[in-house]
Biopython code that builds the backbone (N, CA, C, O; Angstrom):
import numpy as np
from Bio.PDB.StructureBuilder import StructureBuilder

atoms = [
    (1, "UNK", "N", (-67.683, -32.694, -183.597)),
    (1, "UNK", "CA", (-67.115, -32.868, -182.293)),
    (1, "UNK", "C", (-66.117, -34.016, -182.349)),
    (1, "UNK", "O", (-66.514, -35.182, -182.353)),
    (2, "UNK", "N", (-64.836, -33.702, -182.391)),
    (2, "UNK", "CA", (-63.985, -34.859, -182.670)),
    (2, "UNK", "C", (-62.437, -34.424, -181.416)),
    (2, "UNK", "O", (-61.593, -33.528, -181.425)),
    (3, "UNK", "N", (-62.777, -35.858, -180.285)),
    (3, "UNK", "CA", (-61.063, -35.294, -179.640)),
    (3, "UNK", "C", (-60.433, -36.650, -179.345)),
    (3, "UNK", "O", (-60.982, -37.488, -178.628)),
    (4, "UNK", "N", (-59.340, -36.809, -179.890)),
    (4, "UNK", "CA", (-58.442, -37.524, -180.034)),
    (4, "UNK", "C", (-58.490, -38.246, -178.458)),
    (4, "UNK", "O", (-58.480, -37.426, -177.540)),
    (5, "UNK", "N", (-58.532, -39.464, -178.129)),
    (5, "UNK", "CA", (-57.956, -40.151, -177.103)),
    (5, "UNK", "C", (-57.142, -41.090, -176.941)),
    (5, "UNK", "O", (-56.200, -40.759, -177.660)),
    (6, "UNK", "N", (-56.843, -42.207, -176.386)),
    (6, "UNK", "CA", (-56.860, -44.093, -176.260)),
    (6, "UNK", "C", (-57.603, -44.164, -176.024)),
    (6, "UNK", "O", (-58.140, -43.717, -175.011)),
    (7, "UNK", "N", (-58.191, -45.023, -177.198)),
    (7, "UNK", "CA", (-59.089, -45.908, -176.882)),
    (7, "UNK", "C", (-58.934, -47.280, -177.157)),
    (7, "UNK", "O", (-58.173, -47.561, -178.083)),
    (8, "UNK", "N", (-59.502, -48.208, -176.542)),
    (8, "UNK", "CA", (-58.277, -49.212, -176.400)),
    (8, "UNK", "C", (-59.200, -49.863, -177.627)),
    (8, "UNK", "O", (-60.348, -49.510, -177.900)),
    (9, "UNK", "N", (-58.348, -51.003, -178.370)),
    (9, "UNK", "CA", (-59.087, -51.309, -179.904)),
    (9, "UNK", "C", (-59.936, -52.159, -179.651)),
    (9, "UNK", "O", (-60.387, -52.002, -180.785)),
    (10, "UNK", "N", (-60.594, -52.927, -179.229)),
    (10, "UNK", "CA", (-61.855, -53.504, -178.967)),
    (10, "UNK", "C", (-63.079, -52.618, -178.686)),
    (10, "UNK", "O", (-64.244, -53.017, -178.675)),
    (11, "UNK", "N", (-62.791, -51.756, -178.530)),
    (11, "UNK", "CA", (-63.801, -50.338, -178.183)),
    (11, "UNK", "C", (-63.965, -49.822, -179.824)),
    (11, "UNK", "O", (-65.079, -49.652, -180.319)),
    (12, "UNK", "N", (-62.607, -49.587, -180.639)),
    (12, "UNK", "CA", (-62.486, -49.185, -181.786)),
    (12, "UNK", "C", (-63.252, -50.214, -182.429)),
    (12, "UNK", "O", (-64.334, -49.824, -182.867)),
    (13, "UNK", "N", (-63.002, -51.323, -182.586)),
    (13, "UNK", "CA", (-63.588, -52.742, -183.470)),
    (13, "UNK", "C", (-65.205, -52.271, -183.502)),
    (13, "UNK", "O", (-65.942, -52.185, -184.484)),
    (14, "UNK", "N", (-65.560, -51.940, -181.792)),
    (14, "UNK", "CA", (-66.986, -52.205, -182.203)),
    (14, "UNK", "C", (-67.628, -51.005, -182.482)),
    (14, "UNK", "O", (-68.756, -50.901, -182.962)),
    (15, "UNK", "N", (-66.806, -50.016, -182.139)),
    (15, "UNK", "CA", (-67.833, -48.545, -182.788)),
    (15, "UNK", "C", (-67.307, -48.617, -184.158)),
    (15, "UNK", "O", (-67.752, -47.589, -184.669)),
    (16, "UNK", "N", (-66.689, -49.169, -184.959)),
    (16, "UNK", "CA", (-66.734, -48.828, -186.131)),
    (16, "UNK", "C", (-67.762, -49.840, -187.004)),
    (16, "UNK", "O", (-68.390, -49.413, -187.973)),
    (17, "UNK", "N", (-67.856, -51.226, -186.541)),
    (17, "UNK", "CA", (-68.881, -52.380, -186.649)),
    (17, "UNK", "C", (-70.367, -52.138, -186.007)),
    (17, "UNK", "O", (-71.253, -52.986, -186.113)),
    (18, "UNK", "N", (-70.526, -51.021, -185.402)),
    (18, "UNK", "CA", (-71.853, -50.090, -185.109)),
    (18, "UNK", "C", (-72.204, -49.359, -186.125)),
    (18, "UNK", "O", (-73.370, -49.364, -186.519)),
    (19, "UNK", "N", (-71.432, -48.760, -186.592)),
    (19, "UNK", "CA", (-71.868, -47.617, -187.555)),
    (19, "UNK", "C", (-72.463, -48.235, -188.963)),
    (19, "UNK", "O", (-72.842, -47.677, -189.992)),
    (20, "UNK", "N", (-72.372, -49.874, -188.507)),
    (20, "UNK", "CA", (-73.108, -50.654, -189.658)),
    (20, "UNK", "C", (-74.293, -51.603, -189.636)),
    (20, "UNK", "O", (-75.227, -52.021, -190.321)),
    (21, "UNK", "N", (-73.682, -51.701, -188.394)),
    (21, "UNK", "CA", (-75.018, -52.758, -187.675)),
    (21, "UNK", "C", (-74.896, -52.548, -186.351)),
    (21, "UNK", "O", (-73.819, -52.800, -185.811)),
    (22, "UNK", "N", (-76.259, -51.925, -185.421)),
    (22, "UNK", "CA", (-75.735, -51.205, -184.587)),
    (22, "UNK", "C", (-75.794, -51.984, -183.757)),
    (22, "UNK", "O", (-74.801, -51.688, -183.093)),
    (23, "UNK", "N", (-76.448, -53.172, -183.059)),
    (23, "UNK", "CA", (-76.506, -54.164, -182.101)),
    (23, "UNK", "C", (-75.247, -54.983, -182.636)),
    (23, "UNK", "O", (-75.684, -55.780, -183.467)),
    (24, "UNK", "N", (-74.348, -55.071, -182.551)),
    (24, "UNK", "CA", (-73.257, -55.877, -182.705)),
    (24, "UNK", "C", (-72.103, -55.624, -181.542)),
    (24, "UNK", "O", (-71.366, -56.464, -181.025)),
    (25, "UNK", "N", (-72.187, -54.135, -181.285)),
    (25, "UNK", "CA", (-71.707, -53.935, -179.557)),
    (25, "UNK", "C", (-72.318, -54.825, -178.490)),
    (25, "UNK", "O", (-71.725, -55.503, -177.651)),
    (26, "UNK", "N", (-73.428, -54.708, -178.660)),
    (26, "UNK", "CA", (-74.063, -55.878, -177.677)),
    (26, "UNK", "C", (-74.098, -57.300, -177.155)),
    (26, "UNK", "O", (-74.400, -57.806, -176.074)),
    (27, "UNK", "N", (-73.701, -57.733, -178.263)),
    (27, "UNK", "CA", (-73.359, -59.091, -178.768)),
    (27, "UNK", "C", (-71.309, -59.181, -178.190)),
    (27, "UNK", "O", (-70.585, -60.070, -177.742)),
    (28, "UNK", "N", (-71.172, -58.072, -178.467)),
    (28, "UNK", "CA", (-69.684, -58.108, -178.152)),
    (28, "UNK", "C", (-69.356, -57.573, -176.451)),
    (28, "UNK", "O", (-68.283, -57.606, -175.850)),
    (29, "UNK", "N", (-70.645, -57.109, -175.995)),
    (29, "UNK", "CA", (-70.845, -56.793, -174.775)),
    (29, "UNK", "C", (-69.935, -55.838, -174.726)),
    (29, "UNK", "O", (-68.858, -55.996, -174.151)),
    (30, "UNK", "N", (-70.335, -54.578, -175.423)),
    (30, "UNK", "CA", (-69.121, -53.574, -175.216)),
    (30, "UNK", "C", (-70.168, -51.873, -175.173)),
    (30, "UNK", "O", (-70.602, -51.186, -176.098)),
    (31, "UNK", "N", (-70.217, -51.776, -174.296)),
    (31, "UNK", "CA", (-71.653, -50.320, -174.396)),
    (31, "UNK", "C", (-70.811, -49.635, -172.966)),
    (31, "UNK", "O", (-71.136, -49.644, -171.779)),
    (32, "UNK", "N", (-69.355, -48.939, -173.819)),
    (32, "UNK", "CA", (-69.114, -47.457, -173.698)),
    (32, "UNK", "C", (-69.160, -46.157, -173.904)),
    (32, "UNK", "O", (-69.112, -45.968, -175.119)),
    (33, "UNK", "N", (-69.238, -45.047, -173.250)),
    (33, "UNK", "CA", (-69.714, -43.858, -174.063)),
    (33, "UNK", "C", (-69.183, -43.963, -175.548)),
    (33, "UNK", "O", (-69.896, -43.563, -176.468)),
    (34, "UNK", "N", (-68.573, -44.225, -175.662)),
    (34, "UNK", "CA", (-67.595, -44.126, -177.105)),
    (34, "UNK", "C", (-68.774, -45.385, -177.926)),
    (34, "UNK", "O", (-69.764, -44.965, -178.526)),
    (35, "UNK", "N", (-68.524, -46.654, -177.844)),
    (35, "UNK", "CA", (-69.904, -46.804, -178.403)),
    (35, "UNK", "C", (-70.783, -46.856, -178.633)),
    (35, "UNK", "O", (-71.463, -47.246, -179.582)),
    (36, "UNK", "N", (-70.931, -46.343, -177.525)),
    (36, "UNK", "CA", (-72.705, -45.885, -177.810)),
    (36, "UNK", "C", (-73.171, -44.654, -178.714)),
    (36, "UNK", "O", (-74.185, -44.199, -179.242)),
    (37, "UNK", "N", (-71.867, -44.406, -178.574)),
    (37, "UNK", "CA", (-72.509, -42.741, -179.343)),
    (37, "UNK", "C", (-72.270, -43.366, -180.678)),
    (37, "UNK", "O", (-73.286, -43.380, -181.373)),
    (38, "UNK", "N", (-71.210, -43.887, -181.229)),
    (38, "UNK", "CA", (-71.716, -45.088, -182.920)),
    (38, "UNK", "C", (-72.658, -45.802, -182.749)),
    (38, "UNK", "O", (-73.455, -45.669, -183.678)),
    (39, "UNK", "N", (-73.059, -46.691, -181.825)),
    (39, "UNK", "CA", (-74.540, -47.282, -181.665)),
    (39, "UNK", "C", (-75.859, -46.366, -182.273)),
    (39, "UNK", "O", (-76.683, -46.620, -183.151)),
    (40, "UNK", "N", (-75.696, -45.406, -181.551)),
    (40, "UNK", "CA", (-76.408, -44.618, -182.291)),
    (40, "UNK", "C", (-76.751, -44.175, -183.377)),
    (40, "UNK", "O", (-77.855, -44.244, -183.918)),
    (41, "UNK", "N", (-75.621, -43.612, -183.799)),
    (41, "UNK", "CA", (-75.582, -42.993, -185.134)),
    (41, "UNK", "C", (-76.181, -44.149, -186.044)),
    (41, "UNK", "O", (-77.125, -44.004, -186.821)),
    (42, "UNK", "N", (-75.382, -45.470, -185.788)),
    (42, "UNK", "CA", (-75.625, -46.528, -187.013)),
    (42, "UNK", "C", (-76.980, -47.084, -186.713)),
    (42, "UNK", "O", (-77.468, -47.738, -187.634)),
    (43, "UNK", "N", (-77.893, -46.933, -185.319)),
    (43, "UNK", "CA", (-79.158, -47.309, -185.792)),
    (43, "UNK", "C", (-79.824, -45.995, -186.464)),
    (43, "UNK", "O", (-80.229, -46.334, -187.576)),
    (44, "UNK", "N", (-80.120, -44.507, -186.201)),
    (44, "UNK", "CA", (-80.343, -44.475, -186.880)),
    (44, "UNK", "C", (-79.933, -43.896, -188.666)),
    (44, "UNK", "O", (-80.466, -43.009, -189.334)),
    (45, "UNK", "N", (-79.041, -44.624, -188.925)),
    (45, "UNK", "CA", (-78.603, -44.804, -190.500)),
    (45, "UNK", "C", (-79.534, -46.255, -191.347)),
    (45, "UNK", "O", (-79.797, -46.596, -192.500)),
    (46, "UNK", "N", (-79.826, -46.851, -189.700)),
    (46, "UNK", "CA", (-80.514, -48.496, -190.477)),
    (46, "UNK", "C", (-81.604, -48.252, -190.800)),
    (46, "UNK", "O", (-82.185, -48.571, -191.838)),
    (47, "UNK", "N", (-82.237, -47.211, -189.253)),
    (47, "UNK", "CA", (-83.935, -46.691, -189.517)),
    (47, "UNK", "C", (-83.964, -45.817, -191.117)),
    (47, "UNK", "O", (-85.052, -45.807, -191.693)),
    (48, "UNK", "N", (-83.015, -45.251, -191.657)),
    (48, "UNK", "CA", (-82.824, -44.359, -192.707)),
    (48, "UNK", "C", (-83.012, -45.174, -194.014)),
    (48, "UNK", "O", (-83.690, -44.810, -194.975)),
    (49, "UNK", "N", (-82.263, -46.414, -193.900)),
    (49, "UNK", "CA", (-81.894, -47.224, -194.836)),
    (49, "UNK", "C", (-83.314, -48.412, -195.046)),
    (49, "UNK", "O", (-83.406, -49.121, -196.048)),
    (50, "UNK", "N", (-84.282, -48.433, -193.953)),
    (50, "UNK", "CA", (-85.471, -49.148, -194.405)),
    (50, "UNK", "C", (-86.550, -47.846, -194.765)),
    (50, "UNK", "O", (-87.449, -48.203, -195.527)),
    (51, "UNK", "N", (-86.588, -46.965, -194.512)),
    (51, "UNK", "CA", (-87.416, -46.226, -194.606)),
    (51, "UNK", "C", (-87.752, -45.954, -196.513)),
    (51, "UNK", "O", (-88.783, -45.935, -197.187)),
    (52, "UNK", "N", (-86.365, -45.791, -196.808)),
    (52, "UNK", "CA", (-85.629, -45.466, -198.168)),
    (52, "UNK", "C", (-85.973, -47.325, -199.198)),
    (52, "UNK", "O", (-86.338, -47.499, -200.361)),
    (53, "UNK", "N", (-85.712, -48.137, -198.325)),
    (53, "UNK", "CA", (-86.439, -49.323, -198.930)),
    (53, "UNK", "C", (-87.996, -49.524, -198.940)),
    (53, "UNK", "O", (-88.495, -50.184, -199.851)),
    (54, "UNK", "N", (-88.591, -49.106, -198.192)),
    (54, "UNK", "CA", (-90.465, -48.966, -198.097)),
    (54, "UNK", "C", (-90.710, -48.090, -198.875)),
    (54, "UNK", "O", (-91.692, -48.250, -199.600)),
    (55, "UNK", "N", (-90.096, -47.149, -198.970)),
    (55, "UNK", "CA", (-90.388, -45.928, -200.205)),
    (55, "UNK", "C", (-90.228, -46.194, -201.436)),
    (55, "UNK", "O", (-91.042, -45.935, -202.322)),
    (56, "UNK", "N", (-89.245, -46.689, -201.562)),
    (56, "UNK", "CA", (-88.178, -47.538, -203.007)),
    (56, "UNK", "C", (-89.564, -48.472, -203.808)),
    (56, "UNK", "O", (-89.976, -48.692, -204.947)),
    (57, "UNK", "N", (-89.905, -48.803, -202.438)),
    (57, "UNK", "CA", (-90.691, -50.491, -203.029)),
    (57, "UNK", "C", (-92.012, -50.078, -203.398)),
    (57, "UNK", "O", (-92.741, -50.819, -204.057)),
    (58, "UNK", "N", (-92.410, -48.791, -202.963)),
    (58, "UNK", "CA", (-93.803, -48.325, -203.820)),
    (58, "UNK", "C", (-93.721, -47.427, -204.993)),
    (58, "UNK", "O", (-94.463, -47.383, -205.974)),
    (59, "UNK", "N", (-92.407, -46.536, -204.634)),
    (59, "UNK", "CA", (-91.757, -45.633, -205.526)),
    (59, "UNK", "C", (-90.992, -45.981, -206.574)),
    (59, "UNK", "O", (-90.715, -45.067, -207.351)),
    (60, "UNK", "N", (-90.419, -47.452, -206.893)),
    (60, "UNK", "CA", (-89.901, -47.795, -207.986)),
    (60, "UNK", "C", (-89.549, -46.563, -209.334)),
    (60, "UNK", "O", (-88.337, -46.370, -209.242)),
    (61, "UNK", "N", (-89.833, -46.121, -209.925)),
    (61, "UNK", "CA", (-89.738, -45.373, -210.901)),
    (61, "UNK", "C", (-88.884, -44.021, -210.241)),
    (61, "UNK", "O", (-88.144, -43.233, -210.831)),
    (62, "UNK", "N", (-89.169, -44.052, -209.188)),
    (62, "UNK", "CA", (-87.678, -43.147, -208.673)),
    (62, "UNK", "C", (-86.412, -43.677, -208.353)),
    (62, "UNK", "O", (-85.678, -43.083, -207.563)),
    (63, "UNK", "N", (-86.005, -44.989, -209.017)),
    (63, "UNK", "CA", (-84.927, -46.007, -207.978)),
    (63, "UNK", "C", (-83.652, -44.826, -208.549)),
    (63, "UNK", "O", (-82.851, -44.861, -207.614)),
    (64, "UNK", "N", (-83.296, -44.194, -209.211)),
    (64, "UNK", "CA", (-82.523, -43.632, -209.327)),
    (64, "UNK", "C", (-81.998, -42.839, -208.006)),
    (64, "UNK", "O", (-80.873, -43.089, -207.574)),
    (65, "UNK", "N", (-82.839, -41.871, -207.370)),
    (65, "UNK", "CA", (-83.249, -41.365, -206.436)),
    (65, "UNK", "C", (-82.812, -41.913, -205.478)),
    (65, "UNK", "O", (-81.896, -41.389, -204.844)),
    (66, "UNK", "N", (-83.339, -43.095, -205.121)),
    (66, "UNK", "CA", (-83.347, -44.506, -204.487)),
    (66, "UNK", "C", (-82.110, -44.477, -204.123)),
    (66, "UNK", "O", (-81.700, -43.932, -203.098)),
    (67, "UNK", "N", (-81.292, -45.191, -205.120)),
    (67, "UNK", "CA", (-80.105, -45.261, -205.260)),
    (67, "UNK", "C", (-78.952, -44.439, -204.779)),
    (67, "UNK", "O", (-77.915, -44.970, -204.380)),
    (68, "UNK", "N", (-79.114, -43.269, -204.813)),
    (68, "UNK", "CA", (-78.122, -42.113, -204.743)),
    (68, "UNK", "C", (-78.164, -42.054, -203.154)),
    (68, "UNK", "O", (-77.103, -42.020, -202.530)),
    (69, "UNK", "N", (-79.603, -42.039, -202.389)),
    (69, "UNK", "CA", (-80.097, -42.089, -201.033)),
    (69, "UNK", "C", (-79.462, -43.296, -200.349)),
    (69, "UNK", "O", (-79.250, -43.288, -199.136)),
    (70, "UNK", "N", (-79.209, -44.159, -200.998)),
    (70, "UNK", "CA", (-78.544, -45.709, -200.072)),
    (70, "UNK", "C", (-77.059, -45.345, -200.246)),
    (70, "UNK", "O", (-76.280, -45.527, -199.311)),
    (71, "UNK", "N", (-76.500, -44.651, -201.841)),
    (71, "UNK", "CA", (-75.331, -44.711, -201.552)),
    (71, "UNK", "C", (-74.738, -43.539, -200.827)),
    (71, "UNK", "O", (-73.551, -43.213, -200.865)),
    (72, "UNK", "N", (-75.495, -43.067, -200.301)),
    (72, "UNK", "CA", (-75.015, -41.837, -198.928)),
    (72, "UNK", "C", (-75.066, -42.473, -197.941)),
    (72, "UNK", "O", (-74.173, -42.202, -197.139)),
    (73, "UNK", "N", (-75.673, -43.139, -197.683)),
    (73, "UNK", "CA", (-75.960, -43.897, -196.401)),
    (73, "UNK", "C", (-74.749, -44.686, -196.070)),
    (73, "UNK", "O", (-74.014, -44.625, -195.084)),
    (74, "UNK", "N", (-74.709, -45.483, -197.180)),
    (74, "UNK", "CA", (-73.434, -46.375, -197.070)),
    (74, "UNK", "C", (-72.442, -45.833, -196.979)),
    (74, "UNK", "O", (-71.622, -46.467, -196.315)),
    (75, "UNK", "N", (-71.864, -44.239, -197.624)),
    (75, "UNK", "CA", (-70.870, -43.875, -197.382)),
    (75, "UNK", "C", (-70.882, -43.022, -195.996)),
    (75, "UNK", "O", (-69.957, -42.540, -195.342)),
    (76, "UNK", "N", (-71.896, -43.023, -195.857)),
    (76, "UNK", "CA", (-71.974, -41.974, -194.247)),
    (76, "UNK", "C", (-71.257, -43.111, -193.021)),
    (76, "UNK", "O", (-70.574, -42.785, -192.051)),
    (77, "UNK", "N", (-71.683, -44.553, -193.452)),
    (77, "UNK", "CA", (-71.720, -45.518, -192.142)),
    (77, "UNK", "C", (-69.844, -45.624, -191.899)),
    (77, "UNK", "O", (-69.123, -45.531, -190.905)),
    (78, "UNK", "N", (-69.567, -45.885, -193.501)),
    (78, "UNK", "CA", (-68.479, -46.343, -193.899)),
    (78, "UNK", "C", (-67.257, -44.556, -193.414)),
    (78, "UNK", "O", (-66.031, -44.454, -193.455)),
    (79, "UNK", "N", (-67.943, -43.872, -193.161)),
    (79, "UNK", "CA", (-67.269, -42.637, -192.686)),
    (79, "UNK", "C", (-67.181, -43.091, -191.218)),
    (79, "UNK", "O", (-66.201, -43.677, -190.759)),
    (80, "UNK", "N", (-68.455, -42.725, -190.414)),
    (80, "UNK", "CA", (-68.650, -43.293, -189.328)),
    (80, "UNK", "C", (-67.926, -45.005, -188.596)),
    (80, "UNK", "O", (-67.997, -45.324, -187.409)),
    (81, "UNK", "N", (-67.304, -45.811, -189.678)),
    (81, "UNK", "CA", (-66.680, -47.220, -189.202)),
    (81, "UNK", "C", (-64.670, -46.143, -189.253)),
    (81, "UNK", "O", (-63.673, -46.302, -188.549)),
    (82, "UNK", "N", (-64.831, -45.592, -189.917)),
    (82, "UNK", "CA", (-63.329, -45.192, -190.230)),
    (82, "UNK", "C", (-62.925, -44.210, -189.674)),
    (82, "UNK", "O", (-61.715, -43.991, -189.725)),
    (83, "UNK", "N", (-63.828, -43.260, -188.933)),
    (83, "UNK", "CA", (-63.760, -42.568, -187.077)),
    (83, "UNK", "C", (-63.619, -43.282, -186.310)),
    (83, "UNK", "O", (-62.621, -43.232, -185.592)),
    (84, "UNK", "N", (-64.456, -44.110, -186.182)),
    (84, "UNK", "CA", (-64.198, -45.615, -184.926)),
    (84, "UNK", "C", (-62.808, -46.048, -184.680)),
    (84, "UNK", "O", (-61.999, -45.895, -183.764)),
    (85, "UNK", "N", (-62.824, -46.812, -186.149)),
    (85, "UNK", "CA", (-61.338, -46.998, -185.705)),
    (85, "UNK", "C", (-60.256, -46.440, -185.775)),
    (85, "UNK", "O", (-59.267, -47.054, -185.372)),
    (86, "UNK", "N", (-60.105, -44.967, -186.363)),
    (86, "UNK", "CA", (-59.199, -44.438, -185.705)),
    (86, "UNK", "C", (-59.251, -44.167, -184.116)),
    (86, "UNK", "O", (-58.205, -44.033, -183.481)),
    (87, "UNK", "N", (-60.294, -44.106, -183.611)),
    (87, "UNK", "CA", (-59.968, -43.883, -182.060)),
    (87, "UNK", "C", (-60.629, -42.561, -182.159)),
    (87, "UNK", "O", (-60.486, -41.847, -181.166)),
    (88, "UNK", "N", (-61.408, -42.018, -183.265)),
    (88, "UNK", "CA", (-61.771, -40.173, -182.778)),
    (88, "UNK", "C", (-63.255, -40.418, -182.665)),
    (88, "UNK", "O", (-63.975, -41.071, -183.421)),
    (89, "UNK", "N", (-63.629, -39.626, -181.345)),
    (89, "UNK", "CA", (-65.158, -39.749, -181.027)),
    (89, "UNK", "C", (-65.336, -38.406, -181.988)),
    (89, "UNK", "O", (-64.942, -37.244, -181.892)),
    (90, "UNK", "N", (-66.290, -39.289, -183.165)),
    (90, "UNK", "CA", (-66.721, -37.663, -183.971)),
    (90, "UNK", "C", (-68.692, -38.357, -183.866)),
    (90, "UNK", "O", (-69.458, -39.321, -183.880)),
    (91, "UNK", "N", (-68.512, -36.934, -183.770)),
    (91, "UNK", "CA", (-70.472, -37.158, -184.140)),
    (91, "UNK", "C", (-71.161, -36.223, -185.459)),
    (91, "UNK", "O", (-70.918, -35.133, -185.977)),
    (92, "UNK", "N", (-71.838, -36.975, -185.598)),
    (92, "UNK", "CA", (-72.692, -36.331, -186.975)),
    (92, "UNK", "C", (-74.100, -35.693, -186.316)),
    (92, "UNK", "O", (-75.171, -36.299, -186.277)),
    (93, "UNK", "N", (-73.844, -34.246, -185.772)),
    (93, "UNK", "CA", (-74.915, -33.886, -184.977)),
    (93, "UNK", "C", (-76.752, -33.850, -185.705)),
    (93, "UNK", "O", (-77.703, -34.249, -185.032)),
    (94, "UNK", "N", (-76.860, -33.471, -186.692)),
    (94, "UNK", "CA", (-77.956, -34.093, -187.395)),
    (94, "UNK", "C", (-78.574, -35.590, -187.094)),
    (94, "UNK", "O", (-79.683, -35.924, -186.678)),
    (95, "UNK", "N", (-77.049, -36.597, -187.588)),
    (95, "UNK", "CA", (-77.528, -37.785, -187.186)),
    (95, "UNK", "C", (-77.926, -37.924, -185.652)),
    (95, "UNK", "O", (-79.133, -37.822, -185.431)),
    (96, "UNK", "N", (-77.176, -38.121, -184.665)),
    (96, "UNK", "CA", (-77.015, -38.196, -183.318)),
    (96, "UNK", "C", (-78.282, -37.495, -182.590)),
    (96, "UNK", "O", (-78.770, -38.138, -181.661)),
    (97, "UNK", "N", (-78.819, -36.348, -182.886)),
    (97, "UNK", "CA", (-79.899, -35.305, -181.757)),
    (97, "UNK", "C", (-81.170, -36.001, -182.623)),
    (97, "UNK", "O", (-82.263, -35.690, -182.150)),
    (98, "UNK", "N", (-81.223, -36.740, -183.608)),
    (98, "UNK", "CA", (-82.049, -37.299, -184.357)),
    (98, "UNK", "C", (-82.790, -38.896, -184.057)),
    (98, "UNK", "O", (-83.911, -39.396, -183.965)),
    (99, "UNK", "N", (-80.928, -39.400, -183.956)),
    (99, "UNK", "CA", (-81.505, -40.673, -183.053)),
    (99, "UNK", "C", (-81.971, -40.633, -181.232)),
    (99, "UNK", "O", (-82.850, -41.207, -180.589)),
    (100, "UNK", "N", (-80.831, -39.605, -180.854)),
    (100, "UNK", "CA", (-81.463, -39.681, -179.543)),
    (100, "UNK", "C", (-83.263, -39.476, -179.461)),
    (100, "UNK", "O", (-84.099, -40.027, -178.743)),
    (101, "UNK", "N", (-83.384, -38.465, -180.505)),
    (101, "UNK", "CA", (-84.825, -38.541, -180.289)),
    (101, "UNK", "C", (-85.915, -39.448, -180.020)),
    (101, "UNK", "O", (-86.788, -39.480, -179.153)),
    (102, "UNK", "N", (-85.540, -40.368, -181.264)),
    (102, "UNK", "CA", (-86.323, -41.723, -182.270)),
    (102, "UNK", "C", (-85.722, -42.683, -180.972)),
    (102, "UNK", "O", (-86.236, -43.797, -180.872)),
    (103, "UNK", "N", (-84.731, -42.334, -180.041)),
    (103, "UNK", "CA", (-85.072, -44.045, -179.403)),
    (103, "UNK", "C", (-85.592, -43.603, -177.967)),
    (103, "UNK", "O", (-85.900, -44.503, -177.186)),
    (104, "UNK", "N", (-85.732, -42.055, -177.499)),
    (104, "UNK", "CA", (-86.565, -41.838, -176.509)),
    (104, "UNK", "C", (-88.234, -42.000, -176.500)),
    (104, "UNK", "O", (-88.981, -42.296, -175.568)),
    (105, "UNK", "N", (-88.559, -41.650, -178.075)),
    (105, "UNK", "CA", (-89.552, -41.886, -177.910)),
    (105, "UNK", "C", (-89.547, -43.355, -178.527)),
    (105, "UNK", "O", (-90.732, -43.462, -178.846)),
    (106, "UNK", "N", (-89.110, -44.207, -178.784)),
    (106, "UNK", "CA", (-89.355, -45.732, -178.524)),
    (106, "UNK", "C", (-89.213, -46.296, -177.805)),
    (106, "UNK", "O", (-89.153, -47.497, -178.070)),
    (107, "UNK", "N", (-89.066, -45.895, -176.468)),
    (107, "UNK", "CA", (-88.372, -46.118, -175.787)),
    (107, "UNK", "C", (-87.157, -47.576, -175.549)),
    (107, "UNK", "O", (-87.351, -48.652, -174.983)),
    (108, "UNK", "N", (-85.944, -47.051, -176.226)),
    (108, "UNK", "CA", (-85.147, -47.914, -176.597)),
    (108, "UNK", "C", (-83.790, -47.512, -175.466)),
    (108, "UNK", "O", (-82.836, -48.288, -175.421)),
    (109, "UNK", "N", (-83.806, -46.361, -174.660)),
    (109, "UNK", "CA", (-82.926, -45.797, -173.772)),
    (109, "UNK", "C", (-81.718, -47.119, -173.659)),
    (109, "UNK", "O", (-80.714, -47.404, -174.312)),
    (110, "UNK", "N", (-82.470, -47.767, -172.382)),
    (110, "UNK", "CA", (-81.754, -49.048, -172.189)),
    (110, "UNK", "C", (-80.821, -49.833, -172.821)),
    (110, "UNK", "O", (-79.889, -50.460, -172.317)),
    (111, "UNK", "N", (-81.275, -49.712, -174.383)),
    (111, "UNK", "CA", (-80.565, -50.745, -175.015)),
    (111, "UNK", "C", (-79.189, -49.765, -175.044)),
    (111, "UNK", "O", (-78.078, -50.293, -175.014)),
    (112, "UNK", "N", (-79.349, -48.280, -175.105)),
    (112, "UNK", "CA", (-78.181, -47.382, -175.477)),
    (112, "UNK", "C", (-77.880, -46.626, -174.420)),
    (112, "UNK", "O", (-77.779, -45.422, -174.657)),
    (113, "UNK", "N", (-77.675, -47.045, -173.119)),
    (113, "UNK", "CA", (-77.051, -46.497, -172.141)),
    (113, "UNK", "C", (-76.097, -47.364, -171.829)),
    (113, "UNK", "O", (-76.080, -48.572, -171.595)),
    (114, "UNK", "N", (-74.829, -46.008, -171.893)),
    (114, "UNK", "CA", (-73.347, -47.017, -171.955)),
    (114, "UNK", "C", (-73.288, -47.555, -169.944)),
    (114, "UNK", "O", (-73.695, -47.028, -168.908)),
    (115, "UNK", "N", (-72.592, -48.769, -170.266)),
    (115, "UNK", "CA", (-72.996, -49.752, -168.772)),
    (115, "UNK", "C", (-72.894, -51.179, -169.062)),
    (115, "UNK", "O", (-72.565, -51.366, -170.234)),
    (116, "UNK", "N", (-73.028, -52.015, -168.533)),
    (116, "UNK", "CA", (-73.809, -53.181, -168.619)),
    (116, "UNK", "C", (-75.331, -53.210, -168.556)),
    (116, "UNK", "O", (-75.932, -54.281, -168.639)),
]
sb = StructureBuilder()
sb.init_structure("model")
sb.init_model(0)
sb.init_chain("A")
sb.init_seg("    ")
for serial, (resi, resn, name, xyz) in enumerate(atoms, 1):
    if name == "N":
        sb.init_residue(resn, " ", resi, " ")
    sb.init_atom(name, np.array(xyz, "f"), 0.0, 1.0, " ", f" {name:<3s}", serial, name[0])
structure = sb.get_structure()
């Protein structure tokens, strides 16, 4: 799902700085549809990225495995920072219907409803 708009670049700055660390909109006080929907995605890429470290850390003898799993991640975020700032709302529907899930039932709504 990708459609070209303006978006003005402080909006760009922080959905692409979401897709890496996803509370950093917050901090920048910026929770528009546009970032929120990278808010998303990049928490859960973080929930992805510890899960893959708790596994790693008992699983050792698979770090190969390991490895290949973080460097998707990293290139998924680093996809997701370089949509941002071009200005195109794209979503990674896997990722996205995945996190919406994981923060309804944590209930984390709040933190990701675009608003103040």
């Amino acid at each position: 799902m990708i459609s070209d708009s303006t978006v003005p670049s402080q909006e760009k700055l922080a959905g692409a700085l979401a897709s890496f660390v996803f509370f950093v909109p917050l901090l920048m006080n910026m929770k528009t549809p546009f970032v929120v929907k990278y808010m998303k995605q990049g928490f859960m890429i973080n929930v992805i990225e510890v899960i893959i470290a708790i596994v790693g850390g008992f699983l050792w003898f698979l770090f190969g495995i390991i490895g290949l799993l973080n460097f998707i991640c990293f290139f998924t975020s680093l996809f997701l920072a370089f949509q941002a700032y071009s200005g195109k709302d794209h979503v990674i529907d896997i990722l996205y219907t995945n996190s919406e899930k994981l923060i309804q039932t944590l209930g984390l709504s709040n933190i990701f409803t675009p608003g103040k």
